[in-house]
C-alpha positions as CSV (number, residue, x, y, z in Angstrom):
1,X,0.0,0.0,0.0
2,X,1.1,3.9,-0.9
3,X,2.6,6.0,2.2
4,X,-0.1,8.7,3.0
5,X,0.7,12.0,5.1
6,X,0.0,13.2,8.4
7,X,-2.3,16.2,7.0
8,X,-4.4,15.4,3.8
9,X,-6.6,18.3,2.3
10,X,-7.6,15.7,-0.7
11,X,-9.3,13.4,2.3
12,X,-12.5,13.5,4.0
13,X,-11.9,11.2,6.7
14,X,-10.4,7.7,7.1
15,X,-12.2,4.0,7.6
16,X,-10.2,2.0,9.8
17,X,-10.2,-1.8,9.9
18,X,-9.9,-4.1,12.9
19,X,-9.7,-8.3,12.5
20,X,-11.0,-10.3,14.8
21,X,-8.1,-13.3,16.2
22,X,-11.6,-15.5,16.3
23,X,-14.7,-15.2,14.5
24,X,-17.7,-14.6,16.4
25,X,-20.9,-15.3,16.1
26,X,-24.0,-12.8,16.0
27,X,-27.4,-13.6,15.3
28,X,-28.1,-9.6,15.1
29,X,-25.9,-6.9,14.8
30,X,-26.6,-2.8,14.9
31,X,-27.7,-0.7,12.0
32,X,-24.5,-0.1,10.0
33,X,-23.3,3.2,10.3
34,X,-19.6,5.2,11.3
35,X,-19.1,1.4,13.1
36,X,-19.9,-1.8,11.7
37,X,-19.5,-4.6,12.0
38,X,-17.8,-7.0,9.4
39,X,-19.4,-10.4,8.7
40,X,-17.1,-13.2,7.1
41,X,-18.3,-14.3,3.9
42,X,-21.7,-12.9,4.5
43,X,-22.6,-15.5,7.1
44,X,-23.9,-14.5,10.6
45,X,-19.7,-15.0,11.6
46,X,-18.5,-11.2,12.4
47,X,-14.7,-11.0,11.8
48,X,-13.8,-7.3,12.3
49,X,-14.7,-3.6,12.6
50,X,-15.3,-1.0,10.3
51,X,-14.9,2.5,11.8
52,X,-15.1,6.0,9.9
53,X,-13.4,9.1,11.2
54,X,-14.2,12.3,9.7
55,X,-11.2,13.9,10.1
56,X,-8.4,14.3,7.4
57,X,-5.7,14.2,9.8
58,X,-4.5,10.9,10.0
59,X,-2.9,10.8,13.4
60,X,-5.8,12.3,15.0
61,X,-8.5,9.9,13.1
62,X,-6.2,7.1,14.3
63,X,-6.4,8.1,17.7
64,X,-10.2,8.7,17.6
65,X,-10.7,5.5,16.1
66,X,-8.9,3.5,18.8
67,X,-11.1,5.0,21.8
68,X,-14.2,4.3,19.6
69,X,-12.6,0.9,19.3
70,X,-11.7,0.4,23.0
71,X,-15.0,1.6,24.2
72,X,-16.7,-1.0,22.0
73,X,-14.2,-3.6,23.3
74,X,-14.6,-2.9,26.5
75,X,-19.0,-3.3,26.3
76,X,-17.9,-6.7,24.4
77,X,-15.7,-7.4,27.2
78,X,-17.9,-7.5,29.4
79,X,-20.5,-10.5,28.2
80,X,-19.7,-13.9,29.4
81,X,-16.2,-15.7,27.2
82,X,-13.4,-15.7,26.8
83,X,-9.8,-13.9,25.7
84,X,-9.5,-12.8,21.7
85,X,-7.4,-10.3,20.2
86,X,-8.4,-7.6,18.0
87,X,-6.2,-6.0,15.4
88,X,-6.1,-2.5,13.7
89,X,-5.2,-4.0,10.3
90,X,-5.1,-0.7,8.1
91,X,-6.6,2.7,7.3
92,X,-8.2,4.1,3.8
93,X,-9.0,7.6,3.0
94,X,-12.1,8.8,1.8
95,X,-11.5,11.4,-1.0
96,X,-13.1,14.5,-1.6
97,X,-15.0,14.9,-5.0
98,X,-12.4,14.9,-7.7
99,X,-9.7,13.0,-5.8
100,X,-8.1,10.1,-5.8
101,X,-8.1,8.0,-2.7
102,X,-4.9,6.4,-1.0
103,X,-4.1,4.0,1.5
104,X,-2.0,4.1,4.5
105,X,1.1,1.6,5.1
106,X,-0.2,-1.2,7.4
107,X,-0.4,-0.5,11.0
108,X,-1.4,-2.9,14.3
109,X,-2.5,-2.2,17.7
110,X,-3.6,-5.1,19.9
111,X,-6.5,-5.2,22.2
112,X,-7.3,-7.9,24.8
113,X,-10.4,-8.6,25.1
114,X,-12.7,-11.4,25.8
115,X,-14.8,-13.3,23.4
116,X,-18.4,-13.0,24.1
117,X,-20.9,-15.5,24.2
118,X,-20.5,-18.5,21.4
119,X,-24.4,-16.6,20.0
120,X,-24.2,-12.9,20.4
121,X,-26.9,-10.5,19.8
122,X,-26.3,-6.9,19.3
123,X,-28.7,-4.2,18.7
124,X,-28.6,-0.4,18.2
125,X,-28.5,0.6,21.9
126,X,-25.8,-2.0,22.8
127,X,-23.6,-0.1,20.5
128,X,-25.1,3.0,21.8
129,X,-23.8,1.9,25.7
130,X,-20.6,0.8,24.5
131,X,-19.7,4.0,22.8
132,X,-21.2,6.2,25.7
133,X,-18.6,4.9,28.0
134,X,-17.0,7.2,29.7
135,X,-12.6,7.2,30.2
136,X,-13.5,6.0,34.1
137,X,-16.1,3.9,33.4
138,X,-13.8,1.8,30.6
139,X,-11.0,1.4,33.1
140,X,-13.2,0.3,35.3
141,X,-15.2,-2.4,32.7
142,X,-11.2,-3.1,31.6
143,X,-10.3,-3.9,35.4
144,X,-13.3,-6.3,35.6
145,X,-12.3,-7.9,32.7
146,X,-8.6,-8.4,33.9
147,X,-9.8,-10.0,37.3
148,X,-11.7,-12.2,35.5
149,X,-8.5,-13.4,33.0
150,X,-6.9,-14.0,36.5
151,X,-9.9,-15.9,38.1
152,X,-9.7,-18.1,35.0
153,X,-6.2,-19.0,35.0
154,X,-6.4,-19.9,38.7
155,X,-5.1,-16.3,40.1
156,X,-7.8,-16.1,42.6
157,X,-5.6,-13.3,45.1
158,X,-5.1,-11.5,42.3
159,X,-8.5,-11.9,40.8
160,X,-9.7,-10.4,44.2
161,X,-7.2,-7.5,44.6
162,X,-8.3,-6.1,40.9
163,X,-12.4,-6.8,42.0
164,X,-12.1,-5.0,45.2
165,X,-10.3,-2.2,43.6
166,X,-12.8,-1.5,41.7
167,X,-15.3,-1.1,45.0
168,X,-12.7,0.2,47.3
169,X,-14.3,3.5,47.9
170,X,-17.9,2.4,47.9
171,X,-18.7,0.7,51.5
172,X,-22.3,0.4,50.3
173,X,-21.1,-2.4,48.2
174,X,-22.8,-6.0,49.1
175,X,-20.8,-7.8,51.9
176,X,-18.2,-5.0,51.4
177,X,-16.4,-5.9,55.2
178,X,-16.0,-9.1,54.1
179,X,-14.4,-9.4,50.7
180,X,-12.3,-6.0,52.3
181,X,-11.0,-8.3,55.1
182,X,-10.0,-10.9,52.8
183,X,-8.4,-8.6,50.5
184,X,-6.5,-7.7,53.4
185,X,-5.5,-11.0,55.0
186,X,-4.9,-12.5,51.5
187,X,-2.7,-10.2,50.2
188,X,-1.0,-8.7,52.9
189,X,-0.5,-11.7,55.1
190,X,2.4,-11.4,57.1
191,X,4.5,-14.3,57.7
192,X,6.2,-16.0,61.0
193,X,9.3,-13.8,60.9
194,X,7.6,-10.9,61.3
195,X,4.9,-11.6,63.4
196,X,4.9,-7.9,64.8
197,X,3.6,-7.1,61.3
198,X,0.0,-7.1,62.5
199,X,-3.2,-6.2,61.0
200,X,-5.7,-3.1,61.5
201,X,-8.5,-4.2,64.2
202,X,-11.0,-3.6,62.0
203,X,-9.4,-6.2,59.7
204,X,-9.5,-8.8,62.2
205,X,-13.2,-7.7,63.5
206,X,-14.6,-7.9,59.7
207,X,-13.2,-11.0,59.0
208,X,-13.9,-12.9,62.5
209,X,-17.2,-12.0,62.0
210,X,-17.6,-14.2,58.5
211,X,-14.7,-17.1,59.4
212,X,-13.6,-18.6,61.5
213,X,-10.7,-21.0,62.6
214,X,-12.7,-23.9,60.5
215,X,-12.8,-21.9,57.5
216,X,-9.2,-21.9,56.3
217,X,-5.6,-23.3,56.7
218,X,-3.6,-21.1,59.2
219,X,0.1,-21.2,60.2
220,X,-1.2,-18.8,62.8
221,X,-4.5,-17.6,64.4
222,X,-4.5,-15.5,66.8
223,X,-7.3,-12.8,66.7
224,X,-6.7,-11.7,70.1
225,X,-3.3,-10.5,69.2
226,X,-4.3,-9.0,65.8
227,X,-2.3,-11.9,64.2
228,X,-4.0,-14.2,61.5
229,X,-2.1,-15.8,58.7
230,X,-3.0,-17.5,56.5
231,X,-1.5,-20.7,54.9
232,X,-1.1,-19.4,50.7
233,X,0.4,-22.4,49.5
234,X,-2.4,-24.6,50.7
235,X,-4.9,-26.1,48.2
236,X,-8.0,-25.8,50.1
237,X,-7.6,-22.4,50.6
238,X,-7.0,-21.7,47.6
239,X,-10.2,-23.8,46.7
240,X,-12.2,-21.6,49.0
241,X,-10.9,-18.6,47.8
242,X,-11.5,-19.6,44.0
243,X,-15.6,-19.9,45.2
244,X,-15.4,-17.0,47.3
245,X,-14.5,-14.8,44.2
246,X,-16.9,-16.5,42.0
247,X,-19.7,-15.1,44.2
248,X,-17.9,-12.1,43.9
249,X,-17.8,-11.2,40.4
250,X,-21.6,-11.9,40.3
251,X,-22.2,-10.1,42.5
252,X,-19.7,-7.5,40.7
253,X,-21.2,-7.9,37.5
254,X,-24.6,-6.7,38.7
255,X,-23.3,-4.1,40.3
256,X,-21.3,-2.5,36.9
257,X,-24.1,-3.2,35.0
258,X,-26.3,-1.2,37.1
259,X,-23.7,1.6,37.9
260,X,-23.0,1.6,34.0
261,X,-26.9,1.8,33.4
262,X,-25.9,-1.5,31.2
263,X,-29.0,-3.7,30.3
């Protein structure tokens, strides 16, 4: 393909393509429009994105095109699947009347997102929610997201560090004393050399009041003392950990989808 410049007066804008790793299926998509959605072959498989940018800057159509890109990502993102990766795979120019149009040189950016359902349906509004994400609100889908990649590949501590992150600053939050404790005892257990390295009261309060010595595998328990640690390495709790998140991000995913006025 033919360089193109930075600054092109013979351009209206630019359509920028994105391929799908994996093919998904849709049994409905949105209304085409400045994004659609590319089917393979014409069957109900989508493959990639089409976005236009009416802009005839390059760099700055580029740039709008990725947030349009990440924002719809991110709503993706966020139904049930899992990890694919979306490329930007090139960028056209729309001529003016009386101009020839060029192509950019090949770019890629990578996006990781999940795969949604194996039968997706999209409508107008979906794509209407997705692209009316804010900046907050998509680094807060993209943190959910990410937990969930570590829930799946067994990271349950870390799965519950990114979760309660995302809740951190909203006590109103289901059970919030309770996944806050174990956030706490989890991930900054201190160990039998430094037993002085003892935890806030309230830490010990909030989680005495949901376990107890049965609950877990300690090399140390002593509530009294404001000393609990746990045993990481073991498999049960590790077990119990992996179901205590799952509850979690259910209870997480209702919460985002009513905080992001999701349907």
């Amino acid at each position: 393909m033919s360089d193109i410049s930075n600054n092109n007066n013979d351009v209206l804008g630019y359509v920028i393509t994105y391929t799908l790793s994996t093919k998904i299926q849709c049994l409905s998509l949105p209304t085409p429009s400045d994004v659609e959605f590319i089917k393979s072959n014409g069957s109900s498989y989508v493959s990639g994105l089409k976005i236009t940018v009416s802009k005839s800057n390059m760099s700055d159509a580029l740039k709008d095109s990725r947030i349009i890109a990440e924002k719809i990502v991110g709503f993706i993102s966020f139904r049930d699947g899992q990890h694919l990766t979306i490329v930007l795979s090139g960028c056209s120019g729309i001529p003016k009347v009386g101009k020839t149009a060029r192509v950019s040189k090949s770019m890629t950016y990578l996006f990781n997102i999940k795969a949604p359902e194996p039968v997706l349906e999209l409508s107008n509004q979906d794509l209407i929610d997705g692209l009316n994400i804010s900046k907050l609100d998509l680094s807060l889908l993209q943190r959910f997201n990410s937990a969930i990649s570590h829930y799946k590949s067994g990271s349950s501590i870390e799965a519950l560090k990114l979760l309660f992150a995302i809740i951190e600053n909203d006590e109103g939050f289901p059970n919030y004393n309770k996944y806050s404790a174990l956030r706490n005892i989890f991930t900054h257990s201190p160990d039998l050399n430094r037993p002085k390295q003892q935890y806030h009261p309230e830490t010990i309060k909030n989680f005495t009041n949901y376990f107890d010595e049965s609950d877990f595998d300690y090399l140390q328990f002593e509530p009294h003392n404001n000393i609990i640690i746990l045993d990481v390495n073991s498999q049960r709790n590790l077990k119990r950990l992996h179901k205590i998140v799952s509850d979690l991000i259910q209870e997480m995913e209702l919460y985002i989808k009513q905080k992001l006025n999701f349907r």
